[in-house]
C-alpha positions as CSV (number, residue, x, y, z in Angstrom):
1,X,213.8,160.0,79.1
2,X,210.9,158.6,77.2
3,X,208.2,156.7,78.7
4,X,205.6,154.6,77.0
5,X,201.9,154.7,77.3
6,X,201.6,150.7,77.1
7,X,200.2,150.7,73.7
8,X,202.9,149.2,71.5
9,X,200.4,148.0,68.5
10,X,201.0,144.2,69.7
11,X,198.2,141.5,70.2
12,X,195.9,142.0,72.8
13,X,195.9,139.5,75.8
14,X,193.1,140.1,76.9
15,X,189.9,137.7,77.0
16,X,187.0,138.2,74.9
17,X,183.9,136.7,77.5
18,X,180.9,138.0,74.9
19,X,180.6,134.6,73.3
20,X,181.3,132.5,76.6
21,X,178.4,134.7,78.3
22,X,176.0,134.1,74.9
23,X,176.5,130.6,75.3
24,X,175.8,130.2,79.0
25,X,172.5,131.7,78.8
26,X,171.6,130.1,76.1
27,X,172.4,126.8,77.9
28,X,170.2,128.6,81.2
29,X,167.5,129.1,79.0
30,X,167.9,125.4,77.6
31,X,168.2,123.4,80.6
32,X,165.4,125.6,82.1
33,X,163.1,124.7,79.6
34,X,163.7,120.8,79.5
35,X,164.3,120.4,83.3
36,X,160.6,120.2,84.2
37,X,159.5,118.1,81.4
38,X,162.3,115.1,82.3
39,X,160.7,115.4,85.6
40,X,157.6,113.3,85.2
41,X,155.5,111.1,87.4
42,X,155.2,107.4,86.6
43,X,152.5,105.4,88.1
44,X,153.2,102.0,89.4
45,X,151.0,99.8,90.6
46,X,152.8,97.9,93.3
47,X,151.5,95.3,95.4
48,X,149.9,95.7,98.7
49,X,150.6,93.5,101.6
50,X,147.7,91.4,102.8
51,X,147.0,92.1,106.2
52,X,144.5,88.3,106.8
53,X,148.5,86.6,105.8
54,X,149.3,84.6,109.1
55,X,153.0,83.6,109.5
56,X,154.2,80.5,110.6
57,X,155.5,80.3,114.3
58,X,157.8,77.7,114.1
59,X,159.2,78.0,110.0
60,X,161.5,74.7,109.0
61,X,164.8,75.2,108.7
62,X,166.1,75.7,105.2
63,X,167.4,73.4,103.1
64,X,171.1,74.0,101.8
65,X,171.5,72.9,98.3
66,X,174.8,73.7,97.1
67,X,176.2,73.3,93.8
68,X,180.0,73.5,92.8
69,X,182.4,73.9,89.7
70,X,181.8,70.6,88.4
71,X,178.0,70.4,88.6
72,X,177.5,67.6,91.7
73,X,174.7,68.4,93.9
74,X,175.1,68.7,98.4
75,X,172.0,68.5,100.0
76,X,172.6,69.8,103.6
77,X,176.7,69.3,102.7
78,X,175.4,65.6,101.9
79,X,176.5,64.6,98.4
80,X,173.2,63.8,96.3
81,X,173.0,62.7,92.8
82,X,170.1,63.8,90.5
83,X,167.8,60.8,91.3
84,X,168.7,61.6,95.1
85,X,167.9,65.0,94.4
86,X,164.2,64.0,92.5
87,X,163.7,61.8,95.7
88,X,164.4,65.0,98.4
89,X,162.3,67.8,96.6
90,X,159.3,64.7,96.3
91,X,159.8,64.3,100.1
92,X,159.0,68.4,100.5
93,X,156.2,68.6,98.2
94,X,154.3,66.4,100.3
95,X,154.5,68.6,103.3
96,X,152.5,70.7,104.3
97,X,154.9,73.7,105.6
98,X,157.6,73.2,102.7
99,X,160.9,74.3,104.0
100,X,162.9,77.4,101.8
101,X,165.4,75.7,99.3
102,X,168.6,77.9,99.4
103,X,170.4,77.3,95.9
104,X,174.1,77.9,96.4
105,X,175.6,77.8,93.0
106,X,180.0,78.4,92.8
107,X,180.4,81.2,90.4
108,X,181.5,79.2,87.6
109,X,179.4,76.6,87.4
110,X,177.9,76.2,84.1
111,X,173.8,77.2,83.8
112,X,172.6,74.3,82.8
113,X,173.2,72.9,86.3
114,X,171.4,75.8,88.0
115,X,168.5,75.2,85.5
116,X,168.0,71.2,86.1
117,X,167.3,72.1,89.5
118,X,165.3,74.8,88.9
119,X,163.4,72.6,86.6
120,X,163.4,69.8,89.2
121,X,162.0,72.3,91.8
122,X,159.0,73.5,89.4
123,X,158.2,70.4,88.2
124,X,157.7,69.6,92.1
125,X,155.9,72.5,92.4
126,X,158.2,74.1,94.7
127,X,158.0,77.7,95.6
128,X,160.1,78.7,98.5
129,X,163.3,78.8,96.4
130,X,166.4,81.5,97.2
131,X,169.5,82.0,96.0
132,X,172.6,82.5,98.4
133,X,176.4,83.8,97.7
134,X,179.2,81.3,97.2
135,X,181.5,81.3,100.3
């Protein structure tokens, strides 16, 4: 009976881990190097609340201004036409606790729409003006 010592002169299958180890420490040493220097602090100057600021007690309600698909304008779900529209925001500039204006623009409503009011609004010299999600 012969017996064989495993040695058969065949390809090796085992794994060769040198080069894999090389290149993780090299990558260690890398990443060790570059990790603090990403790390930076940026200053920011943000603003700071001002304290003298009194709030309102009784704020006015909001005013819903929706606008759908096809451009037309609801003030308060009341259909309003641009001149209608220039005649409401006039009525809010000349008070003296101007209600929020809520824009509620459908998703696919062009810009130009959004950006009449807009300009309508700053030409008013509104500046209590939000934007809401379609529903």
């Amino acid at each position: 009976m012969a017996f064989s010592s495993g040695n058969s002169g065949g390809p090796m299958a085992d794994i060769n881990v040198t080069p894999l180890v090389d290149v993780m420490l090299v990558l260690l040493i890398i990443f060790m190097i570059t990790a603090p220097i990403l790390t930076h602090k940026i200053k920011i100057d943000l603003p700071q609340p001002n304290p003298n600021v009194v709030n309102p007690d009784n704020p006015p309600e909001p005013v819903h201004l929706k606008i759908d698909q096809s451009g037309a304008l609801y003030w308060n779900e009341v259909p309003v036409d641009e001149a209608g529209l220039d005649a409401q925001l006039r009525t809010i500039q000349v008070q003296s606790n101007q209600p929020e204006i809520q824009i509620n623009a459908d998703d696919s409503v062009a810009y130009q729409y959004v950006a009449r009011v807009l300009a309508a609004a700053k030409s008013f010299g509104l500046t209590k003006i939000s934007f809401n999600e379609a529903q």
